[in-house]
N, CA, C and O atoms as a DFTB+ gen file, in Angstrom:
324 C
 N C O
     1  1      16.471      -3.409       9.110
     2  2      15.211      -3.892       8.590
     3  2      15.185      -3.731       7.078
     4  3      15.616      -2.718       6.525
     5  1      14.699      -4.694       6.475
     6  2      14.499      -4.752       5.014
     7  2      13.646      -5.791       4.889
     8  3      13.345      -6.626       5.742
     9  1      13.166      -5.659       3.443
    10  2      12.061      -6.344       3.010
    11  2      10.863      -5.473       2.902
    12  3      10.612      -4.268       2.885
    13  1      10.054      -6.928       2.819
    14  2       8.376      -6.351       2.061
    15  2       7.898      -6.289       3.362
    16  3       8.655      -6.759       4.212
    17  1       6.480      -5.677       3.869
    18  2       5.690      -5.575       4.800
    19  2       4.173      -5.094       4.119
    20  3       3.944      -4.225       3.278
    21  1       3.281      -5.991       4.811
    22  2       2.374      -5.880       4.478
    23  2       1.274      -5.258       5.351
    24  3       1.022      -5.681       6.479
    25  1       0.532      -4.071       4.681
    26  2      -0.333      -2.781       5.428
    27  2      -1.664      -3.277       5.431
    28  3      -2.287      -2.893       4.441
    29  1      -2.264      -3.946       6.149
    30  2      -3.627      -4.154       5.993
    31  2      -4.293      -3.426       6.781
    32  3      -3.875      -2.574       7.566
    33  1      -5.572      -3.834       6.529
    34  2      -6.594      -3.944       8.045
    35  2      -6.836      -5.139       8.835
    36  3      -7.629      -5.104       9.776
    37  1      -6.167      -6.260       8.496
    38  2      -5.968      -7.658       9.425
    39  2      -6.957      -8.445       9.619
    40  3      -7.057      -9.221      10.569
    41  1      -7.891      -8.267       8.574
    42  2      -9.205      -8.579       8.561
    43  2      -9.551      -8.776       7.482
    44  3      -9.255      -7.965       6.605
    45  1     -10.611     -10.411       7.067
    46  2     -10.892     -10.160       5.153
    47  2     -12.191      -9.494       5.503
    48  3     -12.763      -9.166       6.542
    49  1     -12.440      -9.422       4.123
    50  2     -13.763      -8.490       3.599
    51  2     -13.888      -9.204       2.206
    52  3     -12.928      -9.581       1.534
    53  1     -15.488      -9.361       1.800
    54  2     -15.664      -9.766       0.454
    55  2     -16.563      -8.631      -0.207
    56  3     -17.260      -7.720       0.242
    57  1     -16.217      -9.119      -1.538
    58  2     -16.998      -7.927      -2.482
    59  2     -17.987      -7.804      -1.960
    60  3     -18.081      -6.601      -1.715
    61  1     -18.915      -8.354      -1.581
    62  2     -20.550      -7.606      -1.260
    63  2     -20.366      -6.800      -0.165
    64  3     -20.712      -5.624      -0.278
    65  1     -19.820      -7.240       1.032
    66  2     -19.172      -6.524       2.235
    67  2     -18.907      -5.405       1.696
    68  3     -19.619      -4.454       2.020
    69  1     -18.070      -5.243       0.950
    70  2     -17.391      -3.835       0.284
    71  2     -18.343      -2.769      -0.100
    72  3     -18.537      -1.613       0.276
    73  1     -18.971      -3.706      -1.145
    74  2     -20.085      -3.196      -1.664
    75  2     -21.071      -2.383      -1.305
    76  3     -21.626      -1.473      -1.922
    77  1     -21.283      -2.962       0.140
    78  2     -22.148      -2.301       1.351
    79  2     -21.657      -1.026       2.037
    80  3     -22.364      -0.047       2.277
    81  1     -20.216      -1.171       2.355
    82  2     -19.639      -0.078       2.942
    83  2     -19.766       0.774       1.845
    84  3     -20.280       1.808       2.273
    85  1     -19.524       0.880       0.448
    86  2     -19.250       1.744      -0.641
    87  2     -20.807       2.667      -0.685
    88  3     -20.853       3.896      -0.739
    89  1     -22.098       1.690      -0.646
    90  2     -23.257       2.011      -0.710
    91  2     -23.137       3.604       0.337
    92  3     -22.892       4.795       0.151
    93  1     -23.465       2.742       1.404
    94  2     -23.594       3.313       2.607
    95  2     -22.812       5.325       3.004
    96  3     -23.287       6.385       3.412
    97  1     -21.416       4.809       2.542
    98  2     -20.820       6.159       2.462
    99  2     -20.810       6.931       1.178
   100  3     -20.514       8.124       1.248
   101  1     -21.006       6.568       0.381
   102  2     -21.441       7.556      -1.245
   103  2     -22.988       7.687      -1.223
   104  3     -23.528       8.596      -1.854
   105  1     -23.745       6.737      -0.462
   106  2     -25.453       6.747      -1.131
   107  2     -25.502       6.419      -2.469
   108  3     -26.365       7.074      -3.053
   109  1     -24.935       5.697      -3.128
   110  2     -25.578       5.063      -4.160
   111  2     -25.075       3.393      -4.073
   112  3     -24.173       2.733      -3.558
   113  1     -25.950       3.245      -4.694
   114  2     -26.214       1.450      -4.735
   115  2     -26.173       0.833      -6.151
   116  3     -27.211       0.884      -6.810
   117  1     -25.287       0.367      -6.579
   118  2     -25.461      -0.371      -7.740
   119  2     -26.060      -1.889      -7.686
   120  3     -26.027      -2.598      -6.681
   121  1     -26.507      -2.188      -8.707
   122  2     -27.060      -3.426      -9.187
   123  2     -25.895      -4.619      -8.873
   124  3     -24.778      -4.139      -9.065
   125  1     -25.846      -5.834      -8.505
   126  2     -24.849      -6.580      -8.357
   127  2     -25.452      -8.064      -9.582
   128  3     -26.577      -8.538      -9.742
   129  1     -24.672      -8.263      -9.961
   130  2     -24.693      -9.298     -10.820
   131  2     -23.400     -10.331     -10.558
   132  3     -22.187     -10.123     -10.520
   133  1     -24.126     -11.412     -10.411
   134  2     -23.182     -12.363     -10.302
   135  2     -22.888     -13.351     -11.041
   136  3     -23.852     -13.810     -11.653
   137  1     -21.955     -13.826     -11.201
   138  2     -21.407     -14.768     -12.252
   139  2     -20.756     -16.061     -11.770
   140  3     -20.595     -16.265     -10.567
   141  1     -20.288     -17.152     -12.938
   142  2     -19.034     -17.874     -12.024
   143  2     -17.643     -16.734     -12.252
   144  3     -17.480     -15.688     -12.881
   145  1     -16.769     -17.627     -11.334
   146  2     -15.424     -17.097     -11.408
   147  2     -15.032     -17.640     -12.383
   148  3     -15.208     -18.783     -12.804
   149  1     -14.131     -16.263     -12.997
   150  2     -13.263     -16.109     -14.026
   151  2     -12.120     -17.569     -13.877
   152  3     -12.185     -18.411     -12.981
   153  1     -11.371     -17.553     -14.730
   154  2     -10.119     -17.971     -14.360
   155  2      -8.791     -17.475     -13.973
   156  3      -8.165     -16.843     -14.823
   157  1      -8.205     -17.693     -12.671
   158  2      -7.501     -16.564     -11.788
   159  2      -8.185     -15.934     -10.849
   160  3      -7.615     -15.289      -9.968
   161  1      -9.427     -16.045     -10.928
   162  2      -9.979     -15.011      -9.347
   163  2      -9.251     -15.738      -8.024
   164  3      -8.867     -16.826      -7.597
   165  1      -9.327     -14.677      -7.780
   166  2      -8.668     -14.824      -6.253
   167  2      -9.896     -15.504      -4.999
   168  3     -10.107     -14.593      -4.198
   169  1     -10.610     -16.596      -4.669
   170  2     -11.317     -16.757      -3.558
   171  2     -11.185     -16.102      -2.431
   172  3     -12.106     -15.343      -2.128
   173  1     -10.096     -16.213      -1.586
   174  2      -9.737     -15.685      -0.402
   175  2      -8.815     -15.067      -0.482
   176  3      -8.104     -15.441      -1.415
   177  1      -8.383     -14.141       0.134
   178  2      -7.336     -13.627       0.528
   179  2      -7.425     -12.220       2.046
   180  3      -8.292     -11.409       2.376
   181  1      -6.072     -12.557       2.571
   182  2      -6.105     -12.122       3.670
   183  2      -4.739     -11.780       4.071
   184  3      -4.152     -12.786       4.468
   185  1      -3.848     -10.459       4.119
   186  2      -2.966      -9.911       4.212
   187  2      -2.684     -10.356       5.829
   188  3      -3.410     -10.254       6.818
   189  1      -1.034     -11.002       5.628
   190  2      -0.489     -11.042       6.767
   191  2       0.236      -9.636       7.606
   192  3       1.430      -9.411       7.408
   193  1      -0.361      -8.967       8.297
   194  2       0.669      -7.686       8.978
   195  2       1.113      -8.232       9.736
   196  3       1.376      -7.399      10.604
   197  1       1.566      -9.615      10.209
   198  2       2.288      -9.616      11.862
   199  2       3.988      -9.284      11.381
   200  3       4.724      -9.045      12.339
   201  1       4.656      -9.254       9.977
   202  2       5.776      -8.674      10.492
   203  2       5.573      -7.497      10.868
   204  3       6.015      -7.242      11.988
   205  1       5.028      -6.633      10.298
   206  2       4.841      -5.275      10.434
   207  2       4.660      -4.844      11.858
   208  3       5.233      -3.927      12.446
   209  1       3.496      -5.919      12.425
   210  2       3.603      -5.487      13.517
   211  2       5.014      -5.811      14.694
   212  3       5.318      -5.292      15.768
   213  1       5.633      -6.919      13.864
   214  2       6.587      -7.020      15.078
   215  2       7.768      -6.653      14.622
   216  3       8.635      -7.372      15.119
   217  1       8.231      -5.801      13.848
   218  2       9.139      -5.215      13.190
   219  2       9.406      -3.953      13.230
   220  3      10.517      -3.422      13.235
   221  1       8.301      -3.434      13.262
   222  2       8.019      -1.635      12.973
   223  2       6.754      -1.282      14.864
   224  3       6.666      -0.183      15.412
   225  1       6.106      -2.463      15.303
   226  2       5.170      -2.186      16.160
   227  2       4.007      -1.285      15.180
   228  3       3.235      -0.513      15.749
   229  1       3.971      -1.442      13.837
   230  2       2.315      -1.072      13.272
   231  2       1.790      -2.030      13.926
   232  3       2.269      -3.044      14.434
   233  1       0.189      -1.383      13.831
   234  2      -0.978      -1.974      13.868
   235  2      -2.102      -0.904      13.010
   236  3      -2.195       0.324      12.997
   237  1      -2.893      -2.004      12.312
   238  2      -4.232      -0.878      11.968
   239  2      -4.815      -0.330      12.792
   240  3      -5.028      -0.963      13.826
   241  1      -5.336       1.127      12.676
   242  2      -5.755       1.986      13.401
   243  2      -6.790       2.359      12.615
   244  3      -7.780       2.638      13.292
   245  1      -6.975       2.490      11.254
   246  2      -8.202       2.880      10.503
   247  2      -9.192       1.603       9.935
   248  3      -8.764       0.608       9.350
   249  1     -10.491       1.860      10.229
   250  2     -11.461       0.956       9.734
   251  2     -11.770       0.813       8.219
   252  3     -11.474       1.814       7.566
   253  1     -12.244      -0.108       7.603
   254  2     -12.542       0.196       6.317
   255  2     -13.628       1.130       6.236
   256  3     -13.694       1.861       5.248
   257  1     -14.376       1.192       7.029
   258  2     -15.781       2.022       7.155
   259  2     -15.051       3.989       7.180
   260  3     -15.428       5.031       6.643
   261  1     -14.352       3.766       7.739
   262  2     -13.361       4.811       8.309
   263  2     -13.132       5.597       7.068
   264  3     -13.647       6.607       6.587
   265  1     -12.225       4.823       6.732
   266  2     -11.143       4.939       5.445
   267  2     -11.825       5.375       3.936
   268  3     -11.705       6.293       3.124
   269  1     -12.567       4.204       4.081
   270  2     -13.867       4.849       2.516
   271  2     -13.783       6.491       3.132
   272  3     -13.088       7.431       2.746
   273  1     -14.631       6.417       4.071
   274  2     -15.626       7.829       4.559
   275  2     -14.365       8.670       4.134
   276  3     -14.344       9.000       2.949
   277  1     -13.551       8.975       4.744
   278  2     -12.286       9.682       4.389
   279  2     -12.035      10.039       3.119
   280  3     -12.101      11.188       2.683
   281  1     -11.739       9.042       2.499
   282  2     -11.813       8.916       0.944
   283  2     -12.559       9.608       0.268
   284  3     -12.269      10.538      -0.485
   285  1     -13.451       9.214       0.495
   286  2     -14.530       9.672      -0.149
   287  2     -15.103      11.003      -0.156
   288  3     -15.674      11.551      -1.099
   289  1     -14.875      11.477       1.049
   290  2     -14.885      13.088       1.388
   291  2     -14.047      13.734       0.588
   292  3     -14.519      14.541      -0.213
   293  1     -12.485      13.484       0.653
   294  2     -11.556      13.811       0.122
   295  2     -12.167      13.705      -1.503
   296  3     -11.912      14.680      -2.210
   297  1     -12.585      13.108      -1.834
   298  2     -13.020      13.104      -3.904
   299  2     -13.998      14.024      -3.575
   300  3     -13.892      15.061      -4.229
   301  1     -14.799      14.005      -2.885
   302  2     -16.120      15.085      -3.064
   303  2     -15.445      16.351      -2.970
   304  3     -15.506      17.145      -3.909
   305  1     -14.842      16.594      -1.978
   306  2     -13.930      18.231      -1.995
   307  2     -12.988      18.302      -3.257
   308  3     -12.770      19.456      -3.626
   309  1     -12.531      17.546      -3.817
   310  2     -11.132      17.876      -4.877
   311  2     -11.913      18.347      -6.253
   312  3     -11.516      19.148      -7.099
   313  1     -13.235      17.547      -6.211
   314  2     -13.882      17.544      -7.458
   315  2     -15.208      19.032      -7.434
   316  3     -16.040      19.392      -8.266
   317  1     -14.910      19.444      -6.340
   318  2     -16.031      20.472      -6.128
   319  2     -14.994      21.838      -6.246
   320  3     -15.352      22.969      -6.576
   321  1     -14.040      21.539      -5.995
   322  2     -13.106      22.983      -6.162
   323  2     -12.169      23.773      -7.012
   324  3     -11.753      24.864      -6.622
């Protein structure tokens, strides 16, 4: 086996989506302002894992909801000690 493989969660998500999960597990809420797109923004995007999965047998197991929370715990403890 060689090559690239790609680790997602196999699922898109857009900034406000994000935004929401970020809210939700920190408790704070920022202001959102919207604009047009730059030149170069990315519209869509959506990570292919099926080699991964049929190469290695990954699959995602962690949620983004998950994963923040995790995260995020992890900065609150590093920065408190």
């Amino acid at each position: 086996m060689s090559g690239v493989y790609n680790v997602a969660g196999g699922s898109q998500l857009n900034l406000i989506e994000l935004l929401e999960i970020i809210a939700d597990v920190s408790g704070i809420r920022v202001p959102v302002e919207f604009a047009q797109p730059a030149a170069g923004d990315i519209r869509h995007s959506l990570a292919d894992v099926s080699r991964a999965a049929k190469d290695l047998g990954w699959a995602p197991t962690t949620t983004m909801e998950a994963g923040l929370a995790r995260c995020h715990e992890w900065y609150r403890a590093s920065r408190s000690g």
